[in-house]
C-alpha positions, 0 to 999 in steps of 0.5 A: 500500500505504502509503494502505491501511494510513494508511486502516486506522489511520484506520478502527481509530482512529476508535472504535466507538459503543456505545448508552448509553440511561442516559447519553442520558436523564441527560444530555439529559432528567433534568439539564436539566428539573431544572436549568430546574425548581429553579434557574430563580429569581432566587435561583439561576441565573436564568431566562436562566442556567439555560436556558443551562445546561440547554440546554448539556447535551443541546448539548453532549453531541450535538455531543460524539457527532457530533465523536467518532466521525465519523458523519454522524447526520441524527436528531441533527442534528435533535436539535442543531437542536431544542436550538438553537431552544428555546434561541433562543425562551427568550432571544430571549423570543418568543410560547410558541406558537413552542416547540409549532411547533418541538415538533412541526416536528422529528419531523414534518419526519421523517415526512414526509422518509421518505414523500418518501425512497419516491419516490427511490433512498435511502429512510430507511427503509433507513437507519434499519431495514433496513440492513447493520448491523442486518440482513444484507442481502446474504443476505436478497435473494440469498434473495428473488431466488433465490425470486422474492418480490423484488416481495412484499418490496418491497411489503411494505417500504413498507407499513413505510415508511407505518408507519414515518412515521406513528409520527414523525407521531403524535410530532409531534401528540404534540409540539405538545398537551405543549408546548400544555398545559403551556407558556403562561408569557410565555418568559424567565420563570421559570415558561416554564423551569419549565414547559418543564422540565415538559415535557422530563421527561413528553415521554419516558413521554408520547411517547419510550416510545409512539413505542419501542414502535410503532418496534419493533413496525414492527421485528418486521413487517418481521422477519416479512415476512424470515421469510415470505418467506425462511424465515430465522429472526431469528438467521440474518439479525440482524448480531450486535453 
């Protein structure tokens, strides 16, 4: 009894994650691309200085979500992971074509992973779309089984899969042409930091929004497959907030 009530003080003291888009584009795209883009010449902080600072940004604000509310995030440690190796080519000072590789290896590192994840039990389109905290999943496939359009549903969700990869695929194309045209700066220059300041900023209309839009048009296709195949409507089968 004592163990069930240390696991629930633990669980309530844990706090919940709460999106907060505003906060995330502030800290990991605004702050950073102006710190590289204004403070980058010797006169300021310096091309080494100012790549710290605006790396330590985005750093630190991922390794502050991950420690704080406990959770396992394989998007964000990609993320970290991103972080940590434009920082290493700009002060290890290595051949720029390097920062359009590690540009479009993330997101296609991804694409990839999903198409693989179809071919065992733990597909990631599971953990990033049709999960328990966004959809009621019990209730959906109590449905399709008590119809018998299981086979359909499964069908159909790996068409979403095939989607669902190519829109991290097309960010990953979409990475390596930004990082291609824009930065060709010798890195530890300053105009590297300005350009990969550049960079960061377009990164999010040229590629962020177009990949927001394709991920939630993938959400509305796999809500229409729910609604043929079950008959809810989105209220019924959405988890509520």
């Amino acid at each position: 009894m004592k163990m069930n009530n240390d696991t629930t003080t633990k669980e309530q003291s844990t706090p919940t994650h709460k999106p907060r888009p505003m906060i995330d584009l502030l800290v990991s795209i605004i702050i950073p691309s102006a710190i590289l883009m204004k403070l980058s010449g010797p006169e300021y902080l310096g091309p080494t200085n100012a790549l710290i600072s605006a790396l330590a940004f985005p750093l630190g604000w991922g390794a502050f979500e991950l420690l704080k509310y406990r959770k396992f995030n394989f998007i964000a440690l990609l993320g970290l992971i991103s972080v940590l190796l434009t920082g290493g080519i700009g002060l290890l000072q290595l051949d720029a074509q390097w920062l359009a590789v590690k540009e479009a290896a993330i997101p296609g590192i991804i694409g990839i992973a999903i198409l693989v994840s179809t071919y065992t039990p733990y597909p990631l389109i599971k953990t990033l779309l049709y999960n328990p905290k966004i959809i009621k999943i019990e209730k959906v496939e109590n449905k399709l089984q008590e119809l018998g359009n299981n086979q359909k549903f499964e069908s159909r969700l790996q068409n979403a899969t095939y989607f669902l990869s190519s829109t991290f695929l097309f960010s990953a194309v979409m990475n390596y042409i930004l990082a291609k045209w824009i930065v060709i700066s010798p890195s530890g220059s300053v105009a590297f930091n300005e350009e990969l300041g550049r960079m960061t900023l377009l990164s999010y209309p040229v590629i962020a929004i177009p990949s927001t839009l394709m991920m939630l048009a993938i959400f509305y296709y796999l809500w229409r497959t729910i609604r043929l195949l079950t008959g809810y409507t989105l209220e019924e089968i959405i988890n509520a907030p």
